[in-house]
Each structure stands twice: as C-alpha cells, then as structure tokens.
N, CA, C and O atoms as CSV, one atom per row, in Angstrom:
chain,resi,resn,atom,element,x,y,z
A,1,UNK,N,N,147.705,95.192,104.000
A,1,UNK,CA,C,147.363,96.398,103.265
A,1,UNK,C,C,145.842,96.584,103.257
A,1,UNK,O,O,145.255,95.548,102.947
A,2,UNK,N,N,145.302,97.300,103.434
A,2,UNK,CA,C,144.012,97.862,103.317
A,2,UNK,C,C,143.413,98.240,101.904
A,2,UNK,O,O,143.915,99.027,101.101
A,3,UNK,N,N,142.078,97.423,101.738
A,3,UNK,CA,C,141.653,97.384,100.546
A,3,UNK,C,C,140.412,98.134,100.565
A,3,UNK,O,O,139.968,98.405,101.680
A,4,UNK,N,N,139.826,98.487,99.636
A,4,UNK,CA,C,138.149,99.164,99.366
A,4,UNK,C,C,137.746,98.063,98.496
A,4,UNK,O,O,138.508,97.187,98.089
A,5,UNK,N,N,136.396,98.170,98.214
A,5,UNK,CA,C,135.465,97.187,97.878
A,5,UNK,C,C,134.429,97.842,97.836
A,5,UNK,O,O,133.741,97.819,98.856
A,6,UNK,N,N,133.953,98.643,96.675
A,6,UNK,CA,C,132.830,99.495,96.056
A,6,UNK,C,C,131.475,98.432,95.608
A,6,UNK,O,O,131.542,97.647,94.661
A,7,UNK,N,N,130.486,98.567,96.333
A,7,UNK,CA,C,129.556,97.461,95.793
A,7,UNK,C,C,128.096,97.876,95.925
A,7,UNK,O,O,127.666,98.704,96.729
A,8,UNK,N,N,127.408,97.205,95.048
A,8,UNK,CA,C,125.704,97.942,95.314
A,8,UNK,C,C,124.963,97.177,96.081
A,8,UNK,O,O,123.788,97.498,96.256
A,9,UNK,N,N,125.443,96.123,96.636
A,9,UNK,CA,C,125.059,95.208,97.241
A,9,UNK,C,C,126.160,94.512,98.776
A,9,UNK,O,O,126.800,93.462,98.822
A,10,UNK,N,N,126.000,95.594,99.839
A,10,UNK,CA,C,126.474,94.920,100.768
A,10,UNK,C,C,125.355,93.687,101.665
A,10,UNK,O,O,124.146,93.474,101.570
A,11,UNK,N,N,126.383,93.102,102.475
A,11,UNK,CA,C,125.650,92.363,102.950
A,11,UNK,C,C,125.164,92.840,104.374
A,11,UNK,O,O,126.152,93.221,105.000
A,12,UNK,N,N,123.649,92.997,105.350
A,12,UNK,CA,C,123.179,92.981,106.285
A,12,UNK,C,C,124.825,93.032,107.342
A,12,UNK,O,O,125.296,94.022,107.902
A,13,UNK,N,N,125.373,91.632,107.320
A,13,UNK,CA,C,126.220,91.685,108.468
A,13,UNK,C,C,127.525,92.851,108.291
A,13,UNK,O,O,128.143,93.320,109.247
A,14,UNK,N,N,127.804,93.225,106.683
A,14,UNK,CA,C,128.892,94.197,106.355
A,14,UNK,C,C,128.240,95.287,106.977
A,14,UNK,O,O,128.897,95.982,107.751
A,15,UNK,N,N,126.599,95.645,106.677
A,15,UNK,CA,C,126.417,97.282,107.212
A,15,UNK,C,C,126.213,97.320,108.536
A,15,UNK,O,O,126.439,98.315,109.225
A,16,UNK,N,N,125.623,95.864,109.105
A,16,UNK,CA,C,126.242,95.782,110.543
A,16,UNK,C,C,127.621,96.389,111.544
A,16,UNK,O,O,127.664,96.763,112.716
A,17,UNK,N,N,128.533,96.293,110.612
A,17,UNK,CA,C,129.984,96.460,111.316
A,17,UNK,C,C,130.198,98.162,111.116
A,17,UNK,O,O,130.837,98.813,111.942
A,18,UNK,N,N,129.564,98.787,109.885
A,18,UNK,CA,C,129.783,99.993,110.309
A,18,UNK,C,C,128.900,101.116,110.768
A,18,UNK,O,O,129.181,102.312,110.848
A,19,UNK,N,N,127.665,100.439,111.084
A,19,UNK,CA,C,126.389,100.871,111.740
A,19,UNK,C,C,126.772,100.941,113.566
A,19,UNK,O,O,126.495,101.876,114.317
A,20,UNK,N,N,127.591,99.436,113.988
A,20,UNK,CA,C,127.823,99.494,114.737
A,20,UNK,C,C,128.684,100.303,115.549
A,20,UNK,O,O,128.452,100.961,116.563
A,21,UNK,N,N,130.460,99.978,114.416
A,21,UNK,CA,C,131.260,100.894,114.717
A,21,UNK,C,C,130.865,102.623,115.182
A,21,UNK,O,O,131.341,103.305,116.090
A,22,UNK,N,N,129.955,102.911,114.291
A,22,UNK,CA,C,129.656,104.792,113.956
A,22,UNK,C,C,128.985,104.642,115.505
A,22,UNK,O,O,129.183,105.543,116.320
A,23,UNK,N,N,128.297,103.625,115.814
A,23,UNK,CA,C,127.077,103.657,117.504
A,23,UNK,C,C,128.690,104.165,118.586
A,23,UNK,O,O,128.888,105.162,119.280
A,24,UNK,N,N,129.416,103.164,118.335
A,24,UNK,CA,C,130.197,102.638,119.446
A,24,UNK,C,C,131.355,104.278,119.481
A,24,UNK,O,O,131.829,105.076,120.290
A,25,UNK,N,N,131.330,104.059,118.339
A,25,UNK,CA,C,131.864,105.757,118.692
A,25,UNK,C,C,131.275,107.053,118.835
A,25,UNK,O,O,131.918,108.061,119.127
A,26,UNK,N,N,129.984,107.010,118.615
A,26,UNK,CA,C,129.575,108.568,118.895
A,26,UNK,C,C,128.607,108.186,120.279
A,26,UNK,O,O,128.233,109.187,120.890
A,27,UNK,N,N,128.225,107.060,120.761
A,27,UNK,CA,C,128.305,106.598,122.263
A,27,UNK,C,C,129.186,107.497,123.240
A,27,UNK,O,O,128.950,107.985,124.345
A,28,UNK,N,N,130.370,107.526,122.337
A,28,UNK,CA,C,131.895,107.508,123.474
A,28,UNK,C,C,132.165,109.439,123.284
A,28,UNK,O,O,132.904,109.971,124.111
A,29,UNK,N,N,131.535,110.288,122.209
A,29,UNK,CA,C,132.224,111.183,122.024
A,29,UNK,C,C,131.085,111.920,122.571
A,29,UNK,O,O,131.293,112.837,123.365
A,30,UNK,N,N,129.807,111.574,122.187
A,30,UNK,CA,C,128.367,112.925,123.033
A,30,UNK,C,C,127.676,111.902,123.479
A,30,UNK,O,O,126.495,112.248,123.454
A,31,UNK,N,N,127.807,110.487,124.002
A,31,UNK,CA,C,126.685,110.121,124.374
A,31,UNK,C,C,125.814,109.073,123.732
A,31,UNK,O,O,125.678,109.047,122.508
A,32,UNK,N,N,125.125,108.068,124.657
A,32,UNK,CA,C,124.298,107.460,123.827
A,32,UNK,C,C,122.922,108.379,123.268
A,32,UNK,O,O,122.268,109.139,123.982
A,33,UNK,N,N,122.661,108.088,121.753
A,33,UNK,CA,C,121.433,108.731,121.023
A,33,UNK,C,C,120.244,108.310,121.756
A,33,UNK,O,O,119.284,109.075,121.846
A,34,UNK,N,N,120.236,107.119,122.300
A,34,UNK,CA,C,118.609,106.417,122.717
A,34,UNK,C,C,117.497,106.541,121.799
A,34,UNK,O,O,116.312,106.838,121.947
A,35,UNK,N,N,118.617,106.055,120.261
A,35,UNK,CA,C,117.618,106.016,119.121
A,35,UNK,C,C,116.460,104.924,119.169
A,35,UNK,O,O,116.558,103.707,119.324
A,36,UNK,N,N,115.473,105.625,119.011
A,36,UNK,CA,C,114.105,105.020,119.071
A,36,UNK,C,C,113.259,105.485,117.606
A,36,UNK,O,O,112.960,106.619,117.230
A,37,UNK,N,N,112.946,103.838,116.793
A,37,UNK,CA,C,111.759,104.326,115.790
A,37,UNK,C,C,110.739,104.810,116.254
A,37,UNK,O,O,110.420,104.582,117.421
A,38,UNK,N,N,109.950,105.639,115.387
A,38,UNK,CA,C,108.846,106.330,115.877
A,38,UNK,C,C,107.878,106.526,114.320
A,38,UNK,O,O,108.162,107.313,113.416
A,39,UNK,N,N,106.592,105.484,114.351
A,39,UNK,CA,C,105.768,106.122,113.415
A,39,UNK,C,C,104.494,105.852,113.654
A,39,UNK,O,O,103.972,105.114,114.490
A,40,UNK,N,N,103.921,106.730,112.585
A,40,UNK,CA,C,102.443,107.107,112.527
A,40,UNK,C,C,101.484,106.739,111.309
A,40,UNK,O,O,101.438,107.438,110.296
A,41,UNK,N,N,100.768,105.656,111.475
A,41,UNK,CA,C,100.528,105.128,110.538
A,41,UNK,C,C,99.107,105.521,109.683
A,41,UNK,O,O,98.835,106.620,110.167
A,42,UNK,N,N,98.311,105.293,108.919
A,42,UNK,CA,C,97.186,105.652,108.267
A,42,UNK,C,C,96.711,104.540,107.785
A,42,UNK,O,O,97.381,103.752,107.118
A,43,UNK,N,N,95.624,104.406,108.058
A,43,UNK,CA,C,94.996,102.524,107.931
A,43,UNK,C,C,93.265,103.166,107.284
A,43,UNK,O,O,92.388,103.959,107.625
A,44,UNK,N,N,93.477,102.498,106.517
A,44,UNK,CA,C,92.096,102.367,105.790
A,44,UNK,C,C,90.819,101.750,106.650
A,44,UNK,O,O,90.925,101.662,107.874
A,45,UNK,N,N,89.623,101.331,105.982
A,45,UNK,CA,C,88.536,100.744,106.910
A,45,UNK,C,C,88.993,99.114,107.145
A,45,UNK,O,O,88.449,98.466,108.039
A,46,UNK,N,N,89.747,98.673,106.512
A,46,UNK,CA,C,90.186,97.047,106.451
A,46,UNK,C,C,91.590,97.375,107.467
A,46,UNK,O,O,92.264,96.355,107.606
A,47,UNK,N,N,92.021,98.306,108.025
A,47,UNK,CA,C,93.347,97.839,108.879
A,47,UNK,C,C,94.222,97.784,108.321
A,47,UNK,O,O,95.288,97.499,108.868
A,48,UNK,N,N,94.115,98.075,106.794
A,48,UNK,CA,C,95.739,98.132,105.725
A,48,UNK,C,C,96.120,99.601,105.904
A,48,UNK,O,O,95.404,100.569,105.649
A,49,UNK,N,N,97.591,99.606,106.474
A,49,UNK,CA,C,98.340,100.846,105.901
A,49,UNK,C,C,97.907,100.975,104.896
A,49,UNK,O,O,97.624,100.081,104.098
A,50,UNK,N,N,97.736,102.550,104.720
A,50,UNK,CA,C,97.891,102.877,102.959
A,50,UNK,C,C,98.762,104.203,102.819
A,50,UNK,O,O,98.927,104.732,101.720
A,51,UNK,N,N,99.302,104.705,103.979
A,51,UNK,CA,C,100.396,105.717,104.077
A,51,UNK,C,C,100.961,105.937,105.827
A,51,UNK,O,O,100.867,105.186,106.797
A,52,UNK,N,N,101.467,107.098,105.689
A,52,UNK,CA,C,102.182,107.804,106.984
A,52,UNK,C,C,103.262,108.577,107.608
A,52,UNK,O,O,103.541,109.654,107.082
A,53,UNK,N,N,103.995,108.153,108.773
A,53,UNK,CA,C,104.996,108.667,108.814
A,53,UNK,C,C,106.047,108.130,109.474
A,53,UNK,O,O,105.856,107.724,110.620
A,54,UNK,N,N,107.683,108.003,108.722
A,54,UNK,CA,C,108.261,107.133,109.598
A,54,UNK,C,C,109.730,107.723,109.865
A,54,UNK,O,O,110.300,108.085,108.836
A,55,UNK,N,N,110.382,107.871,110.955
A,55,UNK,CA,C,111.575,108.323,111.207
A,55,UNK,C,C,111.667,107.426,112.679
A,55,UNK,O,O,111.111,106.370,112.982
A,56,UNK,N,N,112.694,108.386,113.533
A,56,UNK,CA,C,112.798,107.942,114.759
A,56,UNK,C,C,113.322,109.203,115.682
A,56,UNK,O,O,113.483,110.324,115.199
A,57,UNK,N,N,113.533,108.941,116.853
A,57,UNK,CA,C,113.962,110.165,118.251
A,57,UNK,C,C,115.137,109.837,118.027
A,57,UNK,O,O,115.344,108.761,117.465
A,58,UNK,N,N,116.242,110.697,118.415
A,58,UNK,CA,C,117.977,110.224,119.038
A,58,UNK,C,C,118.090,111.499,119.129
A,58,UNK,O,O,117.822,112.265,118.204
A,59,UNK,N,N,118.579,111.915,120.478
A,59,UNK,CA,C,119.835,112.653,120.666
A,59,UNK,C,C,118.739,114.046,120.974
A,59,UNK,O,O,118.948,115.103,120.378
A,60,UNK,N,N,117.643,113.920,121.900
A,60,UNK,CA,C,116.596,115.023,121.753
A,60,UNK,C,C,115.836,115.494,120.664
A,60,UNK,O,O,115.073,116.451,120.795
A,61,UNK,N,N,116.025,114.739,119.322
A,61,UNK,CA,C,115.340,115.225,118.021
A,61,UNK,C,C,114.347,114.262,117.290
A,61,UNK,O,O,114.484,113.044,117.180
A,62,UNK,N,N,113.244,115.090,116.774
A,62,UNK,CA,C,112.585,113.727,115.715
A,62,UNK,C,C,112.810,113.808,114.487
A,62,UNK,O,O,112.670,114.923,113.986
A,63,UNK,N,N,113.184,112.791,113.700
A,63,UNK,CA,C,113.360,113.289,112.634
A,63,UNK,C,C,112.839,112.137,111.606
A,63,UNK,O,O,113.108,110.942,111.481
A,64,UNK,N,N,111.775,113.240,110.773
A,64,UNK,CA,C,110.842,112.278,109.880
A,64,UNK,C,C,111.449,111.556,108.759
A,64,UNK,O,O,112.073,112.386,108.098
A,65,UNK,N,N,111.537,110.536,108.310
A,65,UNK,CA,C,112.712,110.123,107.265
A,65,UNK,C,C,111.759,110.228,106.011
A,65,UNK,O,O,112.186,110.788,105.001
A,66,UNK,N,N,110.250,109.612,106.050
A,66,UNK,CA,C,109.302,109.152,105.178
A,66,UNK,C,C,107.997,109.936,105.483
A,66,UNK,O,O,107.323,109.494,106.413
A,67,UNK,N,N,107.586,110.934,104.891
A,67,UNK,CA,C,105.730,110.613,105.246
A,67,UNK,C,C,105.541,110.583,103.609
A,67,UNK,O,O,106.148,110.998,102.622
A,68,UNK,N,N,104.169,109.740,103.946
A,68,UNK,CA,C,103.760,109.876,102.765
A,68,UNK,C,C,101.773,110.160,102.991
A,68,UNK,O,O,101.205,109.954,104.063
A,69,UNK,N,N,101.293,110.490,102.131
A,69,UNK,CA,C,100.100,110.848,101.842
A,69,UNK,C,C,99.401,110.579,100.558
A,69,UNK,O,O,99.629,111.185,99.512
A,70,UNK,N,N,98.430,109.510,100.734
A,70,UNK,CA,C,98.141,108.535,99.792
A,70,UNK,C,C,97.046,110.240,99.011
A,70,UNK,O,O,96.390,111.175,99.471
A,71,UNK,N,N,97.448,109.759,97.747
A,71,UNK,CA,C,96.553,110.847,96.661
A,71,UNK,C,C,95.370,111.233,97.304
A,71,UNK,O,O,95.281,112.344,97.827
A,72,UNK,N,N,94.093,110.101,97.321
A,72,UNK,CA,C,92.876,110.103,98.070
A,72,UNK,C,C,92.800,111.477,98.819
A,72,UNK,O,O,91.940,112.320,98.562
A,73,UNK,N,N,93.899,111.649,99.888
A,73,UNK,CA,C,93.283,112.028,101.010
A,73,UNK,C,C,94.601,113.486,101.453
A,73,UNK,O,O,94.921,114.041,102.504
A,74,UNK,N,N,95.008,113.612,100.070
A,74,UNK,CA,C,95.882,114.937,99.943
A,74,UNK,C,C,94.632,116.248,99.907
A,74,UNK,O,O,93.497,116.140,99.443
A,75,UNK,N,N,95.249,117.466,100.543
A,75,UNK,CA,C,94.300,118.497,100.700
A,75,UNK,C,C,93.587,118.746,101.375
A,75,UNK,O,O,92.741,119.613,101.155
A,76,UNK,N,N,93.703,117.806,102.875
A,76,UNK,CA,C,93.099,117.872,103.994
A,76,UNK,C,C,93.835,118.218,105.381
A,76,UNK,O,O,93.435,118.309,106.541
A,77,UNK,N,N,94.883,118.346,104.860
A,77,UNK,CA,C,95.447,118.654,106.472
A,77,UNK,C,C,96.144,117.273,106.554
A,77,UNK,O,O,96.506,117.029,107.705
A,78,UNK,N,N,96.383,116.470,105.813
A,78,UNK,CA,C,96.971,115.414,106.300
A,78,UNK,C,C,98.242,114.801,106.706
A,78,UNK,O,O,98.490,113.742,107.282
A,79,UNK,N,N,99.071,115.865,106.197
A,79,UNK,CA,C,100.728,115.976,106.364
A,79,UNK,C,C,100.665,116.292,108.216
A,79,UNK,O,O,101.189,115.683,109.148
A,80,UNK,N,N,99.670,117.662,108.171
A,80,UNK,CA,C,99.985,118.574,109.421
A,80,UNK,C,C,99.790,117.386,110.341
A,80,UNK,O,O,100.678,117.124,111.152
A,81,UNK,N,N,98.539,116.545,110.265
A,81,UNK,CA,C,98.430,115.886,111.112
A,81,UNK,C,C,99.032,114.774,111.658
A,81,UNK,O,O,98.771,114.356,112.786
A,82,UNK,N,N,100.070,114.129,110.673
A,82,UNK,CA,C,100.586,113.046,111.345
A,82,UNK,C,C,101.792,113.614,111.331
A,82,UNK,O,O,102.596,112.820,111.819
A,83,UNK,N,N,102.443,114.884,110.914
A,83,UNK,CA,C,103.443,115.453,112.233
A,83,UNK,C,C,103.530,115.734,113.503
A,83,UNK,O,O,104.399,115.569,114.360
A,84,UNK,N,N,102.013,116.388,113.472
A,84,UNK,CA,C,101.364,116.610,114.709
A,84,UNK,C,C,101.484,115.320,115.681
A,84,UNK,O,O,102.047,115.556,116.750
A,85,UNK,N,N,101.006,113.888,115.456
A,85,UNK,CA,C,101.004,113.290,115.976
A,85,UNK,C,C,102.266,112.568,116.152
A,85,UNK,O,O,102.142,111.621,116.928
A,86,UNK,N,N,103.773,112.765,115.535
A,86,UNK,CA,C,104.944,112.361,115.456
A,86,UNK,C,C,105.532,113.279,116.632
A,86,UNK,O,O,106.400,112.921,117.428
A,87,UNK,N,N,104.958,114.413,116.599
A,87,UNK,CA,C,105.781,115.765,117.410
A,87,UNK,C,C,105.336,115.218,119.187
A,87,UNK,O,O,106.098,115.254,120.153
A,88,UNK,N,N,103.912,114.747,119.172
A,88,UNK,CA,C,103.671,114.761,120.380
A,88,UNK,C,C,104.420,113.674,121.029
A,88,UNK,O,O,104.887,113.734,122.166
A,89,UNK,N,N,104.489,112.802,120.326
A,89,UNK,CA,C,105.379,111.325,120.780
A,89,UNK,C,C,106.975,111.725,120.758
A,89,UNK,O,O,107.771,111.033,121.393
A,90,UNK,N,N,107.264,112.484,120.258
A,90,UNK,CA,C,108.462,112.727,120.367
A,90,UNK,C,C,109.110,113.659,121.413
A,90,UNK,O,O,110.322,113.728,121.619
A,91,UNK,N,N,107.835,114.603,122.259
A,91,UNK,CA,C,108.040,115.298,123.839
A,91,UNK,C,C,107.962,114.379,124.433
A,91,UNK,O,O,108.877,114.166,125.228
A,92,UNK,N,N,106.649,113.225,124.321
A,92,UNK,CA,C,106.778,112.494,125.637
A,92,UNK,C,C,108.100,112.251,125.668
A,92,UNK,O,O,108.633,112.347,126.774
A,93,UNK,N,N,109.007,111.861,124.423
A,93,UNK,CA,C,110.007,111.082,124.449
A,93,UNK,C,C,111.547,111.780,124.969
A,93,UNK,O,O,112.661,111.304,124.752
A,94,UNK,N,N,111.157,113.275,125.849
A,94,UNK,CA,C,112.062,114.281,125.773
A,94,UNK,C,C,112.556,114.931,124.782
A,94,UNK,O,O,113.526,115.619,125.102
A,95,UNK,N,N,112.180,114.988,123.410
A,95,UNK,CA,C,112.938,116.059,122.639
A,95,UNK,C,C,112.716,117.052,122.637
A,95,UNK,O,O,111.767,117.265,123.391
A,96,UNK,N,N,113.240,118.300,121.965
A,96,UNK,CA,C,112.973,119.388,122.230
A,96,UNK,C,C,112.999,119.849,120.610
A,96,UNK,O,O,112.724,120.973,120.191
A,97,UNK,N,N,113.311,118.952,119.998
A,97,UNK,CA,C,113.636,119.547,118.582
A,97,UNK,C,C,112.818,119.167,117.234
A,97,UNK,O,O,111.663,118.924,117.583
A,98,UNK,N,N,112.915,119.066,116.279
A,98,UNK,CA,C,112.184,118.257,115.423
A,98,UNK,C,C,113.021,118.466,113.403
A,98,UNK,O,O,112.676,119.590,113.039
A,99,UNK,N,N,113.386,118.168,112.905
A,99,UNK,CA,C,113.738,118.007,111.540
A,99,UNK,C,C,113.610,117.056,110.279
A,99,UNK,O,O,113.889,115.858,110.260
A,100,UNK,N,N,113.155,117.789,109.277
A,100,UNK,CA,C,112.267,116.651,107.869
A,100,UNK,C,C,113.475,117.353,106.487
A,100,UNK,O,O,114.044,118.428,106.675
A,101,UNK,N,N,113.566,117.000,105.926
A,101,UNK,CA,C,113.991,117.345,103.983
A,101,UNK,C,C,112.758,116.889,103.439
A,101,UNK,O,O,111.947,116.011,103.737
A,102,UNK,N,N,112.893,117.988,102.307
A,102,UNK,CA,C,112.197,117.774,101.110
A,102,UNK,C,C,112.444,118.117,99.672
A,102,UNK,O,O,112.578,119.340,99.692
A,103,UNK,N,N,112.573,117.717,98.465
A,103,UNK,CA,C,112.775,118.640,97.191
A,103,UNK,C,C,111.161,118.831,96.673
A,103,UNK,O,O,110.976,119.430,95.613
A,104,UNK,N,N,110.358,118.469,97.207
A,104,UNK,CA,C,109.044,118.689,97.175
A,104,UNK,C,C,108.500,120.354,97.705
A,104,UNK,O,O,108.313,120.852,98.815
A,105,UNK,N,N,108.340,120.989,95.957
A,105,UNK,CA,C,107.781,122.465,97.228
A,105,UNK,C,C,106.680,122.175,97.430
A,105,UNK,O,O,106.406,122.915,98.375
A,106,UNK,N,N,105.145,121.174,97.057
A,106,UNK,CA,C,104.116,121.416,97.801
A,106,UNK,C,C,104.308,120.475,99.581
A,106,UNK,O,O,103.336,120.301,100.315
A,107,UNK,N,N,105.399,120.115,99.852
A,107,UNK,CA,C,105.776,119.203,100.473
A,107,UNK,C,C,106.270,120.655,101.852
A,107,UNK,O,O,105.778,121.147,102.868
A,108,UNK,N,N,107.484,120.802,101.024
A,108,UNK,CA,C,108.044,122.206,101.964
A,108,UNK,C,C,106.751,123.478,102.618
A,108,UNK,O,O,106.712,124.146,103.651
A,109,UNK,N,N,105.829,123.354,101.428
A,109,UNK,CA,C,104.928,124.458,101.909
A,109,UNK,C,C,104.046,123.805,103.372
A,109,UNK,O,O,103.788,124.444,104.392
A,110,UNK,N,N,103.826,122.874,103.189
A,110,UNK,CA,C,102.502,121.969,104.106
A,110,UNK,C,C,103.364,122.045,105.491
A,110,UNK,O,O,102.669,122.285,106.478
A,111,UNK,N,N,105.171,121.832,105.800
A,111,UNK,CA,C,105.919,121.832,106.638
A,111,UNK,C,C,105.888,123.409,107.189
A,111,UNK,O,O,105.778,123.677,108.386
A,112,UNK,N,N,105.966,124.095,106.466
A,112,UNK,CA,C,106.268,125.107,107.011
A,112,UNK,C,C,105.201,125.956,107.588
A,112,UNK,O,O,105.447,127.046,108.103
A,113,UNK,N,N,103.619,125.281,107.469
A,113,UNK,CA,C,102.637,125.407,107.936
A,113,UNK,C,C,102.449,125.256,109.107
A,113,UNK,O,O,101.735,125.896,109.879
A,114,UNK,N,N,103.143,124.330,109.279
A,114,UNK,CA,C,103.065,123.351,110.743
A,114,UNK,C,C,104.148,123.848,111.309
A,114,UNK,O,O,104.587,123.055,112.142
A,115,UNK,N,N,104.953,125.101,111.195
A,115,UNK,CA,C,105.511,125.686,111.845
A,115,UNK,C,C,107.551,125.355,111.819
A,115,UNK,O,O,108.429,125.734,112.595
A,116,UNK,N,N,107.580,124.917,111.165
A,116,UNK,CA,C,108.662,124.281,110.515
A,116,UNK,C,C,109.494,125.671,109.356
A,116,UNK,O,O,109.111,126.395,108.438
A,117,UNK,N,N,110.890,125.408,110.173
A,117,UNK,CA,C,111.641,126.991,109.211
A,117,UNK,C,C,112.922,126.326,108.499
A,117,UNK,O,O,113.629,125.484,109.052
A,118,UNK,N,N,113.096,126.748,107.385
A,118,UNK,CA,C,114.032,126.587,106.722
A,118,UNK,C,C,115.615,126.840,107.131
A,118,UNK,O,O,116.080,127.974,107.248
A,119,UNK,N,N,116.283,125.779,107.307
A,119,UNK,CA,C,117.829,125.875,107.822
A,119,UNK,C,C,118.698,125.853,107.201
A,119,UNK,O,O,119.750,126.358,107.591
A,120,UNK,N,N,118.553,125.114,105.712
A,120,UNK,CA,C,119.480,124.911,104.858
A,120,UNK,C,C,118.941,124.068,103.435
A,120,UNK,O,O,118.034,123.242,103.341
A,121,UNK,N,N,119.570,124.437,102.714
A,121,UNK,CA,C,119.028,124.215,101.135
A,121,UNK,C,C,119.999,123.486,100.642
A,121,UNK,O,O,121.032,123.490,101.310
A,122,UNK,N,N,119.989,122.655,99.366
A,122,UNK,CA,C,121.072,121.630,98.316
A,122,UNK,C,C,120.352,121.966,97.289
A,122,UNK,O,O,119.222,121.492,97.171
A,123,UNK,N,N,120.903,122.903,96.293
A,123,UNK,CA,C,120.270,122.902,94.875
A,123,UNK,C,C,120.337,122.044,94.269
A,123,UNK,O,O,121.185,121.243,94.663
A,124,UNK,N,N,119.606,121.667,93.075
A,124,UNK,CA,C,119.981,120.566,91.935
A,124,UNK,C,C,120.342,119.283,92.509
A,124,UNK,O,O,121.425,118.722,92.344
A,125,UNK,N,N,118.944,118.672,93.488
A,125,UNK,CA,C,118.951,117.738,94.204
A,125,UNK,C,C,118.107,117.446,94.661
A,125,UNK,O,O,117.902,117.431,95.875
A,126,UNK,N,N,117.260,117.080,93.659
A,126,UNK,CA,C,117.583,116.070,91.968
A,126,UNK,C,C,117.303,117.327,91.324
A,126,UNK,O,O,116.675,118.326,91.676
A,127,UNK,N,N,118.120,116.920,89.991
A,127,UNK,CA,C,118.522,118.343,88.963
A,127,UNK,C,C,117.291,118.568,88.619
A,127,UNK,O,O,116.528,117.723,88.151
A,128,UNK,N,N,116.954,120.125,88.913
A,128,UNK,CA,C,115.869,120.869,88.919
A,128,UNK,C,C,115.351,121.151,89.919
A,128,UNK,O,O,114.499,121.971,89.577
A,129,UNK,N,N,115.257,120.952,91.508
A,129,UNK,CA,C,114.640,120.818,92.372
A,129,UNK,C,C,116.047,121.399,93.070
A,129,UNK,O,O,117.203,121.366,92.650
A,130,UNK,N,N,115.393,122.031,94.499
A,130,UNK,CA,C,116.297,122.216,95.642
A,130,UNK,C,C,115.698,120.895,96.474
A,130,UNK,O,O,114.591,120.449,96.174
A,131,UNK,N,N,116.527,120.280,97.572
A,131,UNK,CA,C,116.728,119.911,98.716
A,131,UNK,C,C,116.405,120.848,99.586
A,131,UNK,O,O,117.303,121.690,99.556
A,132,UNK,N,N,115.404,121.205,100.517
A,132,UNK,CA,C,115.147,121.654,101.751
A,132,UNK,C,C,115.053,120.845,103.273
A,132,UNK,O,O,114.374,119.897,103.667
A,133,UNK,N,N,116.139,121.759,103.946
A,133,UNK,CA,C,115.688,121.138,105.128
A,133,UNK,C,C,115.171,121.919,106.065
A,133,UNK,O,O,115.515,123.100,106.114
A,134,UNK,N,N,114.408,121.480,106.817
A,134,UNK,CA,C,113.505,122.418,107.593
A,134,UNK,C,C,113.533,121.798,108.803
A,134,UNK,O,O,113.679,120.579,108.887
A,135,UNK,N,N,113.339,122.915,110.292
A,135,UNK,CA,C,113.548,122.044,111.427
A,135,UNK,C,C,112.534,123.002,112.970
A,135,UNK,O,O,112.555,124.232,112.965
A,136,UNK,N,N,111.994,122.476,113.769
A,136,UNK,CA,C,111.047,122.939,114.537
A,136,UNK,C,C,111.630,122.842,115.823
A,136,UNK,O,O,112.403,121.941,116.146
A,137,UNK,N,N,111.247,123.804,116.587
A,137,UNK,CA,C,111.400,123.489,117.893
A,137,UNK,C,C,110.302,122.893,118.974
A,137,UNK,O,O,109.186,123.399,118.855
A,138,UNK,N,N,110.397,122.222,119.672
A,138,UNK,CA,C,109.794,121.441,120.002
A,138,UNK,C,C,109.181,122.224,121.401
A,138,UNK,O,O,108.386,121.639,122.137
C-alpha cells in the first residue's frame, strides 16, 4: 500500500529521488534542460561577496532565482547591471529568453527598466503584496 509522509525535514538523498525522477522524465518528454547554474557575484575591496545574482540556464531560458543588492549600493543601477551581466552569459549559453518574480514593487520597477514585461501576477503573496512575474526576450 502506498503511504505519504509529510515532513519539514527531508533528507538530501529523499529530494534526490524526486529531483531525479522529475530530470528522468522531462529528459524523455521535451528533452534534456542542459541545466546550468549561472551567477553574478558582487565582491567588496577584500574579495567578500556582499551580494548578487543567482539562478541558472535550462531549456533556452535564464532564470534569476536570487538577486540581491546590498543597501550601500542600492540607487545606482545595480539590479540593471548584474542582469545585464546574467543576460549576456545566458546568449553565450544559447537562450533566447529570460524570467525573474518579485512581490517587491521597487524590485518589479528596476526589472521592468531593464526591459522586462509583466506575464502574470499571484495576489496576496505574501498577504498584502502581489507576486509578479516578469520575463524578457533575449
């Protein structure tokens, strides 16, 4: 009989089996993704990260999971730029596409600067805020 097992804590090798499984089948139905991480980092005068940007390529698309922009150095163009520099690595890499979320509107505004259009929305997510997703062509 087949059981469930609801937990906040799986183990590495459990999300293994269905990380894998989901590969091994959408391999078989469009193709391998030729998912590749891809980020862009921001290093202080000592060589420490102190922000950036992190997603990866699959399937012709980039898609940013994380940027962040340390307080300091908000109000400079600094979002645009390490998309900018995510977007270019992501042609060499053949894509043609590009997609980020945000419930952040000064977040959504800085995206949509950089040329980035709104595709689809999730209200009250997190309650008070919309979910935006926004997506570029490459």
């Amino acid at each position: 009989m087949t059981q469930f097992d609801v937990t906040a804590s799986p183990s590495p090798e459990e999300l293994a089996v269905i990380g894998e499984g989901l590969t091994a089948f959408n391999d078989a139905d469009v193709g391998p993704s030729d998912r590749k991480p891809l980020a862009v980092l921001i290093r202080d005068v000592e060589d420490k990260v102190i922000g950036g940007l992190s997603g990866y390529t699959a399937w012709g698309w980039l898609f940013t999971q994380w940027l962040f922009v340390p307080e300091t150095l908000r109000g400079e163009g600094m979002a645009g730029k390490l998309l900018s520099q995510a977007e270019q690595e992501a042609r060499a890499r053949g894509c043609h596409g590009a997609w980020i979320d945000t419930f952040s509107p000064l977040a959504r505004k800085a995206y949509m600067r950089q040329g980035y259009e709104i595709f689809g929305e999730l209200p009250e997510f997190p309650k008070g805020r919309t979910r935006t997703f926004l997506r570029k062509a490459l």
